[in-house]
N, C-alpha and C positions, 0 to 999 in steps of 0.2 A: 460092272463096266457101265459108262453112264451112254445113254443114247443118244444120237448125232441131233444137235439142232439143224435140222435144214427151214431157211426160210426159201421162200418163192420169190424169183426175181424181178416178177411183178405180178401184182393179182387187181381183181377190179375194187377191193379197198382203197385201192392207192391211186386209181382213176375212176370213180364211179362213172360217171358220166362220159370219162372220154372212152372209153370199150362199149358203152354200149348206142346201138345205133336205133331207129326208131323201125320200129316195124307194121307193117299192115297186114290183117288177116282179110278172107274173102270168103265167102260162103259158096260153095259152088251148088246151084238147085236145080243141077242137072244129074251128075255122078259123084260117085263116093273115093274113085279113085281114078284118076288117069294122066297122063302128063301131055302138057301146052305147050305149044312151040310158035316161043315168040317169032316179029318179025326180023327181028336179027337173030334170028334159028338158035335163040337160047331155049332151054328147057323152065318150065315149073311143072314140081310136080304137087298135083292133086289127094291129100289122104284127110283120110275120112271125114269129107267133102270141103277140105279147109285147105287153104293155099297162104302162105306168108309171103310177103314181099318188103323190101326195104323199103323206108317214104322217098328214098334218092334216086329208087330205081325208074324214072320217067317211063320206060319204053313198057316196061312193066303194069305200071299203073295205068298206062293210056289203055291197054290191051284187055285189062278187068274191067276198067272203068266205063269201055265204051261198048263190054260186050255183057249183054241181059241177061245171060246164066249166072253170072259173080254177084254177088253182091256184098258191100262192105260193110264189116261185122263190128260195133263199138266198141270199144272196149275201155 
């Protein structure tokens, strides 16, 4: 009995670029784990001492950016 070809309705070969979005890590040099609570009462959380954010998320970035525990980690 021959086995079903299934392909994927889309996958990111077929858009590299457009799936993926740009992201920023943050170093946090204060704790290894905890979670942030933006000023629009969204959550980040904190693990092992590294936080991701989208480069779109503004509210985000202003909130690591302007506070001296974060810091932005190259990559």
């Amino acid at each position: 009995m021959a086995k079903p070809t299934e392909k994927p309705i889309a996958d990111e070969t077929a858009f590299p670029e457009a799936t993926r979005e740009l992201l920023l890590k943050f170093l946090d040099t204060v704790y290894t784990s905890r979670t942030l609570i933006l000023p629009d009462q969204r959550e980040l959380l904190v693990f092992k001492a590294t936080v991701t954010v989208s480069a779109s998320d503004a509210v985000a970035l202003k909130y690591l950016k302007e506070n001296a525990e974060f810091e932005q980690l190259k990559e």
